[in-house]
C-alpha positions in Angstrom: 0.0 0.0 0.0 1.3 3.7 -0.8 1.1 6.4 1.3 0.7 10.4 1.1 4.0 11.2 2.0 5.5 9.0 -0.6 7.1 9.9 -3.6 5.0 10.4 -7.1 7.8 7.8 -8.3 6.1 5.0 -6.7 3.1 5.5 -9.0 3.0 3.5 -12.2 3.3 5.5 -15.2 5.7 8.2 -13.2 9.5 8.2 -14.6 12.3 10.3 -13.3 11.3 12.9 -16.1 7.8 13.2 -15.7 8.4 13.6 -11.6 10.9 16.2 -12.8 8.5 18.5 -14.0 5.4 17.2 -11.6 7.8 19.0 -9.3 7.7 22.3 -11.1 4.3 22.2 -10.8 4.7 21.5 -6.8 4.0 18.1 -6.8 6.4 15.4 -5.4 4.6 13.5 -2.8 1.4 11.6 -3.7 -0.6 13.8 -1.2 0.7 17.0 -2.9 -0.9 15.2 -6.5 -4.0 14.2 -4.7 -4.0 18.1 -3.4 -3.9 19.4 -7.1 -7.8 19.6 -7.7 -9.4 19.2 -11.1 -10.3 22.8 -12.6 -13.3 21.8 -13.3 -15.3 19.4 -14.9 -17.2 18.0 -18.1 -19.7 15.5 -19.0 -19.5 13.4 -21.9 -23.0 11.8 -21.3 -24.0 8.7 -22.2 -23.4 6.2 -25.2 -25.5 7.0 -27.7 -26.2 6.4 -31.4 -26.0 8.9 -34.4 -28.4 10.4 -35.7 -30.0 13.8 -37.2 -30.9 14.9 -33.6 -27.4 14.6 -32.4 -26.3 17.6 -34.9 -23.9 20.3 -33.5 -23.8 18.7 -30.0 -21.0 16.5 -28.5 -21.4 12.9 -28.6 -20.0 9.5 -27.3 -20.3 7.4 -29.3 -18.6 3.4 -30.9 -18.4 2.6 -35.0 -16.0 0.1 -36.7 -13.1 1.7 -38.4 -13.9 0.4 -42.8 -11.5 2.3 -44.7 -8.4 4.9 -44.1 -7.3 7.7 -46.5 -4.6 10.3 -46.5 -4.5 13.1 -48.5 -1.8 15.7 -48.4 -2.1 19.5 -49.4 -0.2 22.4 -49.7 2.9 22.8 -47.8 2.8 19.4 -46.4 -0.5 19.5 -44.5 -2.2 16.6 -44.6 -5.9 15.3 -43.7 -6.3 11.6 -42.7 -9.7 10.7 -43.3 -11.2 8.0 -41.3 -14.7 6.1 -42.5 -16.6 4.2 -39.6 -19.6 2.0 -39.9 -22.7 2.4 -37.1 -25.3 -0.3 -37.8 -26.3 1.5 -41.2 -25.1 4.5 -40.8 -22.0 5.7 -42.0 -19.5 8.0 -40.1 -16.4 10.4 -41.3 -13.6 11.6 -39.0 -11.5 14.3 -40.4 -7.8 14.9 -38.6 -5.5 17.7 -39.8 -1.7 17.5 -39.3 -2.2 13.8 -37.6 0.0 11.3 -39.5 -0.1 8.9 -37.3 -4.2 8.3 -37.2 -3.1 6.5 -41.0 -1.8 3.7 -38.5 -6.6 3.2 -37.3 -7.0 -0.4 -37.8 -9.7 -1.3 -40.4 -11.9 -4.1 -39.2 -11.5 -2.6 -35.6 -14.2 -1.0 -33.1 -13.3 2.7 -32.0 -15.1 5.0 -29.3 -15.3 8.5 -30.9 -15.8 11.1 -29.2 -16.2 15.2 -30.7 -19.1 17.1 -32.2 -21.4 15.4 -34.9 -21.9 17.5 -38.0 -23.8 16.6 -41.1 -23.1 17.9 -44.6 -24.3 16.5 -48.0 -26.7 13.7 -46.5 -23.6 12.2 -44.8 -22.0 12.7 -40.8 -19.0 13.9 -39.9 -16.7 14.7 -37.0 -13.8 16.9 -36.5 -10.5 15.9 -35.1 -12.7 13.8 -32.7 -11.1 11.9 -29.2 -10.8 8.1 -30.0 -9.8 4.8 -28.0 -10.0 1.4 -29.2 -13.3 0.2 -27.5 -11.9 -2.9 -25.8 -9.4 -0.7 -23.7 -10.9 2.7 -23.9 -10.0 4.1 -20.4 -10.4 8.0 -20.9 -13.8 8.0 -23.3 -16.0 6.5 -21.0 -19.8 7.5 -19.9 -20.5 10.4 -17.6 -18.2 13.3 -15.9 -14.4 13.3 -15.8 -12.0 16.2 -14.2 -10.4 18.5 -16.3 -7.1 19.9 -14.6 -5.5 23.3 -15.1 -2.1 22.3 -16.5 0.7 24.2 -17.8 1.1 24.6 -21.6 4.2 22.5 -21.8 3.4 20.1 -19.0 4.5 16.5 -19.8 1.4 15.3 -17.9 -1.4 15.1 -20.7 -5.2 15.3 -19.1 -5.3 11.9 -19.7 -2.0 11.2 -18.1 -3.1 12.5 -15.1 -6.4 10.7 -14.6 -4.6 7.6 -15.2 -1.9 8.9 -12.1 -4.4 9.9 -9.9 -6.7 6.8 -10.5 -3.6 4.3 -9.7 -2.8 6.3 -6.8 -6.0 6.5 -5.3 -6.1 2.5 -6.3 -3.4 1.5 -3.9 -3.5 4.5 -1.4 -4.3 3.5 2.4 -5.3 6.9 3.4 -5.0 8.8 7.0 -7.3 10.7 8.1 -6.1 14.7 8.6 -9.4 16.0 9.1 -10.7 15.9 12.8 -14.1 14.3 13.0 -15.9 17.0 14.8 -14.9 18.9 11.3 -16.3 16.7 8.9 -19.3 16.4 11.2 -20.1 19.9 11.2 -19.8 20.5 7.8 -21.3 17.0 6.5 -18.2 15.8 4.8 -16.5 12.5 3.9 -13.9 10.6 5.3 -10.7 11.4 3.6 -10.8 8.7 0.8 -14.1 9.1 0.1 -13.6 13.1 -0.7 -10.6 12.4 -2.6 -12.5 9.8 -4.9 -15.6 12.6 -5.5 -13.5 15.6 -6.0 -11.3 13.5 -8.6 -13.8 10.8 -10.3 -17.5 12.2 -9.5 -20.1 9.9 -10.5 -22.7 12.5 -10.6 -23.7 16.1 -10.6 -24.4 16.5 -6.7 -20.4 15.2 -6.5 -19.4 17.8 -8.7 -20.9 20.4 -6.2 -19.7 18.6 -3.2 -16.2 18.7 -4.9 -16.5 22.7 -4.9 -18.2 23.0 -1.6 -15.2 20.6 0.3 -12.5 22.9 -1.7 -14.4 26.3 -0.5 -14.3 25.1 2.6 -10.6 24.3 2.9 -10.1 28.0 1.6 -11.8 29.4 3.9 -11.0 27.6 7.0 -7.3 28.2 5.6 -8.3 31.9 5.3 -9.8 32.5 9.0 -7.5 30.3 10.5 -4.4 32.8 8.7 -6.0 35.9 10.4 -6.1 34.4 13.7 -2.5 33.3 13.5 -1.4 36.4 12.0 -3.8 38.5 14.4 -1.0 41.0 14.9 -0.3 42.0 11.4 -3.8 42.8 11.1 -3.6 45.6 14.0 -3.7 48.7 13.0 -0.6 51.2 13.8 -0.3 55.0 14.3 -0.6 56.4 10.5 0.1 59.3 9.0 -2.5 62.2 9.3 -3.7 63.2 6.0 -6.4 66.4 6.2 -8.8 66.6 3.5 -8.4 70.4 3.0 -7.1 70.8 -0.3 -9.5 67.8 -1.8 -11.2 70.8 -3.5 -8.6 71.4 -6.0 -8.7 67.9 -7.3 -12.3 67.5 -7.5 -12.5 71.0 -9.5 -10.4 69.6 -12.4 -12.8 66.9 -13.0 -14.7 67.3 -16.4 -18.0 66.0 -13.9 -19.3 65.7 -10.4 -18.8 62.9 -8.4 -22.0 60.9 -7.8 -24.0 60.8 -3.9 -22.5 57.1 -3.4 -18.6 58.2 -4.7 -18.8 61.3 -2.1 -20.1 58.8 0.4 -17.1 56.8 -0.2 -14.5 59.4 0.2 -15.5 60.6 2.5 -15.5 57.0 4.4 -11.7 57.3 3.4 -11.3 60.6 3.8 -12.0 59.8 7.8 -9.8 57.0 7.7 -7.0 59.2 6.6 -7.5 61.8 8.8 -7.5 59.9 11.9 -4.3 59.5 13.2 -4.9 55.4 12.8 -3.8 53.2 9.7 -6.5 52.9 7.0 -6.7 49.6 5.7 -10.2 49.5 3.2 -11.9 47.7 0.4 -13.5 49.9 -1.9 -16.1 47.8 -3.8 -18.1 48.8 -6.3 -19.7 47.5 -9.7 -18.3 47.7 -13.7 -17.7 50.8 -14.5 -19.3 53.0 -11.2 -16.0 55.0 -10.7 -13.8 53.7 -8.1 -10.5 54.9 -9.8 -11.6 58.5 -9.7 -12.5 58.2 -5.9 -8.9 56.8 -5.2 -7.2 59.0 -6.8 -8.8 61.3 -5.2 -7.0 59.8 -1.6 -3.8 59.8 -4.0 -3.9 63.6 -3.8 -4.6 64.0 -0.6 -1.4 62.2 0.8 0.8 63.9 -2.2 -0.9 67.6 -1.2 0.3 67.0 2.5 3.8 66.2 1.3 3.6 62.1 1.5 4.0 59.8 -1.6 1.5 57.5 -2.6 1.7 54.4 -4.9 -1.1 53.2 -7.0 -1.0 49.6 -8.6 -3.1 48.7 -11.3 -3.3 44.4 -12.4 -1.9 45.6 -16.1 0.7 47.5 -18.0 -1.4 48.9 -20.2 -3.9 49.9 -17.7 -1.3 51.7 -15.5 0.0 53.4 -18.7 -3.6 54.7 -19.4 -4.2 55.9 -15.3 -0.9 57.4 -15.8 -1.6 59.2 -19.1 -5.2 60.4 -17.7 -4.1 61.8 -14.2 -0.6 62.3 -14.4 -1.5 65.6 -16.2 -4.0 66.5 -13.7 -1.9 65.3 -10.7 0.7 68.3 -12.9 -1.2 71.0 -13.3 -1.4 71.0 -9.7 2.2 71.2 -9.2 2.7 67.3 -7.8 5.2 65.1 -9.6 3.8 61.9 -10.7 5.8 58.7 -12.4 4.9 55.4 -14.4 6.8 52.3 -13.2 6.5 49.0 -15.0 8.7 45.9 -15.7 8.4 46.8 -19.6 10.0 50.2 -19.3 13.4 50.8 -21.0 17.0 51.1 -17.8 16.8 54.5 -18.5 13.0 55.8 -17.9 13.0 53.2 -15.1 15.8 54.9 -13.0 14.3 58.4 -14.0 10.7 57.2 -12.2 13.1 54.9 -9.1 15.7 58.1 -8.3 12.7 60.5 -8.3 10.6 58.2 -6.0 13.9 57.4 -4.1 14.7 61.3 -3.6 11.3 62.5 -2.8 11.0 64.5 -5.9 8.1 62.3 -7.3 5.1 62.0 -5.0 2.9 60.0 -6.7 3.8 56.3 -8.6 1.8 54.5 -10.6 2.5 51.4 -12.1 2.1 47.8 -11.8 3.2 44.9 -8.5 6.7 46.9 -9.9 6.3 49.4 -7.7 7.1 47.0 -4.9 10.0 45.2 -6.3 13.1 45.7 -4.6 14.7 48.1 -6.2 12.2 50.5 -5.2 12.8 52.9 -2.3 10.5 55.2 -1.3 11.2 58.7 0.3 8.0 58.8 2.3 5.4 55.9 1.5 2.3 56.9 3.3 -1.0 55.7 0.8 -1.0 52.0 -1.5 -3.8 51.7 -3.5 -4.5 48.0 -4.8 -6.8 48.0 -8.0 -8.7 45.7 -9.5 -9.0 42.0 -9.1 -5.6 42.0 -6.1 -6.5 39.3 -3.5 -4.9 41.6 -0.2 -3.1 39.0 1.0 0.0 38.3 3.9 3.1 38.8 1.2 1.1 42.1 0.1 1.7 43.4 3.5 4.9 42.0 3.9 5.9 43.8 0.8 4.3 47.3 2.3 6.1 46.8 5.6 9.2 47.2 3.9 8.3 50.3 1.5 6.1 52.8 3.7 5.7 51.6 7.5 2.1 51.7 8.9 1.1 53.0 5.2 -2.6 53.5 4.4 -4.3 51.0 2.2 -7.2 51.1 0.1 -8.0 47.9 -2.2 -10.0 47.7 -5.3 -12.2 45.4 -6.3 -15.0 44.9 -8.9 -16.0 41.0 -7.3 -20.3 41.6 -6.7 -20.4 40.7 -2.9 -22.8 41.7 0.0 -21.6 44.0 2.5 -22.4 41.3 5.2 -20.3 39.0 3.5 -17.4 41.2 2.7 -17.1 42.6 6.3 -16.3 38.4 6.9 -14.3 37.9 3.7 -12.2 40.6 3.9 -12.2 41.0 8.0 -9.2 42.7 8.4 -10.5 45.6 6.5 -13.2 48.2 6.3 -15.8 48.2 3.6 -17.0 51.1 1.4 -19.5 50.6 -1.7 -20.0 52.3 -4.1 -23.5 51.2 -5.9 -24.7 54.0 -8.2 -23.1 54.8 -12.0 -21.6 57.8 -13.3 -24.7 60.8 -14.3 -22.9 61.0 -17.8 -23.2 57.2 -18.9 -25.7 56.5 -21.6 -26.5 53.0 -20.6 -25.2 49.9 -22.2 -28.2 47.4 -24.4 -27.8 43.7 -24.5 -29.2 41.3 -26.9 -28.6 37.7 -27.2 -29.4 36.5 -30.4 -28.7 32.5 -32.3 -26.3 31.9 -35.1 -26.5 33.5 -38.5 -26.2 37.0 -37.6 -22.6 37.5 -38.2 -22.9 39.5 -41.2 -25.3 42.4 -40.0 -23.3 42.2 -36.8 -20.1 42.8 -38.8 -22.1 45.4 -40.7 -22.7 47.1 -37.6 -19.1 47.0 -36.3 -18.8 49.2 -39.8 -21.3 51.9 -39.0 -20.0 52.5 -35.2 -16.0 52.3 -36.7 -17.6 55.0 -38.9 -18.8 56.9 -36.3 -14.9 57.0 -34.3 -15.7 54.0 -32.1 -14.5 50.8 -31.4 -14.8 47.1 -30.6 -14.2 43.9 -29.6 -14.8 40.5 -30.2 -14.5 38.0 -27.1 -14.2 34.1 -28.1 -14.2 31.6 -25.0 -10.9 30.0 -26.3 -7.7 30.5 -28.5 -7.7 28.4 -31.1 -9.6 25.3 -30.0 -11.7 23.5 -33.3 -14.8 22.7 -31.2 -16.2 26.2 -30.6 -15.6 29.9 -31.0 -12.0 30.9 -31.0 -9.7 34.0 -31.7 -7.4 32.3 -34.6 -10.5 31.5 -36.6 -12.5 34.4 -35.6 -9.6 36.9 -36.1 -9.2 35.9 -39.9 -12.9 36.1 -40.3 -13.2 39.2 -39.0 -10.0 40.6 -41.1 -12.0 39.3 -44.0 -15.1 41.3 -43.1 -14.5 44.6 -41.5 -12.0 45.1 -44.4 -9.8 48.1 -45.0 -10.6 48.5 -41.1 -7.5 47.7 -38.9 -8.2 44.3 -37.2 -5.7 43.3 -34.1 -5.9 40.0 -31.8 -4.7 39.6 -28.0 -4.4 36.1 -25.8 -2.7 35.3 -23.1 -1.1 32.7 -25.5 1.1 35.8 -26.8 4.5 36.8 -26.2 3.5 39.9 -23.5 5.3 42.5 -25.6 3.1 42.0 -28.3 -0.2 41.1 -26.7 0.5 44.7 -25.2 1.1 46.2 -28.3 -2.4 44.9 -29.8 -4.0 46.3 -26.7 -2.3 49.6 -26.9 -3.0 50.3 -30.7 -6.7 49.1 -30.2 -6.6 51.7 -27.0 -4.8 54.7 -28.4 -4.2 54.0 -32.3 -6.1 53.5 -35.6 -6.9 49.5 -34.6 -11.1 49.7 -34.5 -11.7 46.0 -33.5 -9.9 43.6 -31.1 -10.6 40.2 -31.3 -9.4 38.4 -27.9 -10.0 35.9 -25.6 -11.7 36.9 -21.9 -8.0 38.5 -20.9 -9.9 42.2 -21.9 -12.5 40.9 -19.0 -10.0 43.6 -16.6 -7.1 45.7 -17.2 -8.4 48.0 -20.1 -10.2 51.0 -20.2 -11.4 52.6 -23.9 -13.9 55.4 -23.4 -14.3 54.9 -27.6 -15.1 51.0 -27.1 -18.6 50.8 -27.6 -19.7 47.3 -28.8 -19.0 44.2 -27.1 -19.7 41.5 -29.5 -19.0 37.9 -27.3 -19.2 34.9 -29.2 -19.8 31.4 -28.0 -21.5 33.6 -25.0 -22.8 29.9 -23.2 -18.9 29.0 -22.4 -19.3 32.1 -20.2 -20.8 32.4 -16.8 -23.1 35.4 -16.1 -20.8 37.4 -14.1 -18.0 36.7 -16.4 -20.3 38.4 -19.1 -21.5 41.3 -16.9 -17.4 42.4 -16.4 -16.8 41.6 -20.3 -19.9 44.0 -20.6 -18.3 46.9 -18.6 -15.7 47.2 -20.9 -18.0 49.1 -23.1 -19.9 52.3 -22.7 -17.0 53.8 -20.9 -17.6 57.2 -22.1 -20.0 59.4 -23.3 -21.7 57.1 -25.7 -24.2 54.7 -25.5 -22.6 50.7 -25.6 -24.0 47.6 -27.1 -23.2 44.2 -25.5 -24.2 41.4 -28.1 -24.2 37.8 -26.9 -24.3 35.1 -29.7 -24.6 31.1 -29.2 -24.6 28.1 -31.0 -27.2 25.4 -29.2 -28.5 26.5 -26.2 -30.2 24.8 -23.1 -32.9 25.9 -21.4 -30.7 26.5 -18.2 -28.4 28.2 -20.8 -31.0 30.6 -22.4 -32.7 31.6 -18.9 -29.1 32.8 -17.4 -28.3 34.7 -20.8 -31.9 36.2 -20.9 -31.0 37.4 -17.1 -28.1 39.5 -18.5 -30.1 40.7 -21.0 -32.9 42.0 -18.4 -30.2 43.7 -15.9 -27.1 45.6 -15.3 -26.4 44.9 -11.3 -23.8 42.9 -10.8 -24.8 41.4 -7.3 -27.9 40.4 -8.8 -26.4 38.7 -11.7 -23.8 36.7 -9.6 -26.3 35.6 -7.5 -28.7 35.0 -10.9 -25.5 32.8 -11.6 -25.4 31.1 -8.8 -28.8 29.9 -8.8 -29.5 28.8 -12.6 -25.7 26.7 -12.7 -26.5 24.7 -9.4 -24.7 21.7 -9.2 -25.1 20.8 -13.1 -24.4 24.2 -14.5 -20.7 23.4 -12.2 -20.2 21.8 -15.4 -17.5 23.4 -17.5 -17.1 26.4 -15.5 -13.6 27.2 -14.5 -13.5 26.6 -10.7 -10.3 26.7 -9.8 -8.7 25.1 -6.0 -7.2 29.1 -5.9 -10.4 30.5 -6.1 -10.8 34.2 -4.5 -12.2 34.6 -1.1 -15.2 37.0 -2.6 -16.3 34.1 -4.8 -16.5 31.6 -2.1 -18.9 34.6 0.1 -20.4 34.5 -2.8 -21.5 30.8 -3.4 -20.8 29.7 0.0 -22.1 32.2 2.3 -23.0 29.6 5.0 -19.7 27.9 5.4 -18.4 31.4 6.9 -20.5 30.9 10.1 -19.2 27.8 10.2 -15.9 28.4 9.5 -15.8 31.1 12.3 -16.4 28.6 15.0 -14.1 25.8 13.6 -11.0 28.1 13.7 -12.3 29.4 16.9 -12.2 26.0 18.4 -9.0 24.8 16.6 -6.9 27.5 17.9 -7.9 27.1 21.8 -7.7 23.2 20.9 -4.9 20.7 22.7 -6.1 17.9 20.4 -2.9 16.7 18.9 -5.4 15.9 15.7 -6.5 19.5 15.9 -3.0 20.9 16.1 -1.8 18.6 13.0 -4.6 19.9 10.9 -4.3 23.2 12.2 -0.7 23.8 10.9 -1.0 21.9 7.8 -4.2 24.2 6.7 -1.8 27.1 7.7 0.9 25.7 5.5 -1.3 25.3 2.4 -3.1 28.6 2.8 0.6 30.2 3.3 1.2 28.8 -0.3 -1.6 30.1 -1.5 -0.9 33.8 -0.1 2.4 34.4 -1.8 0.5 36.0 -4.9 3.0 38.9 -5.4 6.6 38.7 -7.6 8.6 41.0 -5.1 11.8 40.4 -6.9 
């Protein structure tokens, strides 16, 4: 028998080089492999048999392989063309660039498993999964785990089902959680998690999968703050008056809404009190947070202290910098861009100006706490967007500003009830109303075949100086929407206009440089994957055209959404789909009917249930705000479990105690200090 301590090499299947790079990916011990959830998870659904109703959907399906045939094209592409026989129907399977599929033996059954298509009275599939039918171990029946991998990872999906199967085979398990735990929050044994979370045999698995790993979060979480009590205590800070706030706010081409001059004023009172601010500043898509921290920004600059703003991407700290650093001027207060792109000499301009004093305000990306950088008087960090405020973010403070005020950023729809528990160790301020000079944004989900008058309409709004984008749930992925395909079709069709594409696929240079010219140059339409979701602002963006909109969920939609209608123009959020569900068309129709973002997580929420879990990305890093989100009763709960394990002398309590603190430790380090 193995146990969880022991090495992955003990696992059949596992070599010297594939432990090699397991152990890049922080797996060397079977427990560590058993710890690396699935992503999330897909069902192939039953066996079935072709036919017309099976059109456009994924199917599983077994045929006898009747005749092979290679053709090669141009440049030494090839297509190996593979006919299977179903009882009387006939079935094609096309594979491009796959030599080795010439080697299918005739005369042989085959599961298949891809989307059926039907052209010229006859059915195809595209580059479909197969395994001989005898031995088929990864195209079986029902849900299988999908695990977030690296690119180059020598452990396939399939590779790692077959690991994790073998280990959990042979493993005699411990149990690390105490019992009074797992009674409390109606869990497993041990063994029995492991076996759902890996190999669920049905939907209500998949959502006990999710609820187990929220829970280990945010025990992990709670338990951290009560261990780390003391870095959560606020210090003496730096007095910051709010006189001179009238300056600022006069340079602003409009007037802050009721529930922005609520908010600063929350911070203002933070700042002015002699005690260390640390806040969360929440508010929805698009209802002007930036403007209200930058407003604090000034404040500290005006009464001689430096502050440091830090934004989740290049190219949106290089458009903060370009909209305020003129304004922060024309007041007479020095203001400097700092990023890991710039060229040696701007970057020791913007460090020997912050170093000397000179510069009071940076902004920049998680570069302005490398360290190389040496503040003269660090007294305000703002964290924007998406930043989980975590225990290397303050350890990366301590050493820039000491007792600095902090104000964090975030756009995750959450209740006030629920973020005073998620986020503990701050105070909350919400900001719930929009911007007087937005014109609204309309949504419309419409079905396939509207491409052209939606190109057409990309035209007439390019005509008109505005922009969009084009959002495809993957890069270049045969089986739905994706930017390589879309890109050249939209090239084809918005012709002489300038057509760019950005993934998170591309070198970062030039991603950036898509992004920039569709943000400041002559480029009119981006085509991209969800990486526009944060981290770019374009007050001439307009339409947001997202394709393959059911590979989305809700709230991923409504933050997509916010990209447009920025400015002073009305924006258009269009949502096309191939086949849709009923569950499908009710959450899309939600979107369509509102623009609050609470509601439509929560909307969310309740159409996925535990089937809708199904293909959405639920990661074992998830953010603390999500899990308030879906989980809001494990908080209670997870209160009084940390409570007890803490004043605990169980030795069983103690063990799980530190190893929860260990993995949650791991989990913290989310900032590149070097």
């Amino acid at each position: 028998m193995l146990l969880e301590q022991d090495s992955i090499l003990k696992i059949k299947g596992i070599g010297p080089k594939t432990a090699a790079g397991m152990g890049e990916m922080g797996i060397e011990t079977i427990g560590q492999l058993l710890g690396f959830y699935p992503k999330s998870y897909k069902d192939r659904g039953p066996m079935v048999d072709i036919g017309l109703s099976l059109v456009n959907r994924k199917v599983l399906t077994t045929a006898k392989c009747t005749h092979v045939s290679k053709q090669v094209f141009f440049s030494n592409r090839s297509r190996i063309t593979i006919t299977f026989q179903q009882k009387n129907t006939q079935l094609q399977a096309h594979f491009y660039n796959q030599a080795f599929r010439s080697n299918t033996a005739v005369g042989r059954e085959y599961v298949l498993y891809g989307t059926l298509g039907y052209s010229n009275r006859s059915f195809f599939i595209i580059s479909p999964q197969i395994e001989p039918s005898g031995s088929a171990a990864y195209l079986k029946e029902g849900i299988y785990p999908v695990y977030g991998l690296p690119k180059n990872s020598l452990a396939s999906q399939k590779k790692m089902q077959s690991y994790i199967k073998n280990a959990l085979g042979q493993l005699s398990f411990e149990e690390t959680t105490p019992f009074w735990i797992l009674d409390k929050l109606g869990f497993y044994e041990r063994g029995l998690s492991m076996r759902a979370i890996h190999f669920p045999h049905s939907q209500q698995e998949v959502a006990y999968s999710m609820r187990y790993q929220a829970a280990n979060r945010i025990i992990g979480r709670f338990a951290w703050q009560a261990s780390n009590s003391e870095s959560f205590a606020r210090g003496e800070g730096k007095v910051i008056g709010a006189n001179p706030l009238g300056s600022f706010l006069a340079m602003l081409p409009f007037a802050l809404t009721k529930s922005q001059k609520k908010s600063l004023g929350e911070i203002t009172c933070d700042l002015g009190s002699g005690v260390q601010m640390r806040r969360l500043l929440q508010g929805d898509v698009g209802s002007g947070k930036t403007v209200v921290a930058m407003a604090a920004v000034f404040l500290a600059a005006k009464a001689g202290c430096q502050a440091a703003f830090c934004a989740p991407t290049e190219i949106l700290a290089k458009q903060h910098f370009d909209k305020y650093a003129p304004l922060f001027e024309s007041l007479g207060i020095t203001c400097k861009l700092l990023s890991g792109s710039m060229g040696q000499q701007e970057k020791r301009g913007s460090l020997n100006a912050l170093a000397d004093g000179s510069a009071k305000i940076a902004i920049g990306t998680h570069a302005l706490f490398s360290k190389a950088v040496i503040y003269s008087n660090l007294q305000l960090v703002v964290i924007d967007e998406q930043q989980r405020y975590g225990v290397a973010q303050r350890a990366a403070l301590e050493t820039k500003g000491k007792s600095a005020h902090v104000l964090v950023l975030s756009a995750t729809p959450i209740p006030r009830t629920l973020a005073l528990v998620a986020f503990n160790e701050l105070e909350y301020s919400s900001i719930d109303t929009l911007p007087a000079n937005r014109k609204g944004i309309s949504t419309y989900s419409l079905g396939p075949g509207m491409d052209r008058r939606i190109f057409g309409f990309i035209k007439q709004r390019a005509e008109l100086g505005e922009k969009s984008f084009i959002v495809c749930p993957a890069i270049d992925y045969e089986d739905m929407e994706n930017v390589d395909n879309v890109y050249n079709i939209a090239k084809e069709a918005l012709a002489p206009m300038e057509v760019l594409k950005a993934t998170g696929a591309m070198h970062e240079r030039q991603r950036s440089a898509a992004m920039e010219a569709f943000a400041y140059g002559d480029c009119s339409c981006l085509v991209a994957t969800s990486i526009v979701e944060v981290g770019i602002d374009v007050p001439q963006a307009t339409v947001m055209w997202v394709r393959g909109a059911e590979r989305f969920g809700l709230s991923q939609l409504h933050q997509l959404r916010g990209r447009v209608g920025r400015g002073d123009k009305a924006g258009y959020c269009i949502l096309t789909a191939g086949g849709l569900s009923g569950n499908a068309k009710q959450r899309l129709s939600v979107l369509a009917s509102s623009v609050d973002g609470l509601e439509i997580a929560r909307a969310d929420m309740l159409a996925r249930g535990a089937g809708e879990l199904l293909g959405q990305k639920q990661s074992g890093k998830g953010s603390i705000a999500q899990d308030a989100l879906a989980h809001a009763d494990l908080f209670e709960a997870a209160h009084s479990i940390v409570d007890r394990l803490v004043k605990s002398t169980s030795e069983m309590d103690k063990l799980y105690l530190a190893r929860i603190l260990e993995e949650q430790g791991q989990l913290s380090e989310m900032v590149v200090l070097d």
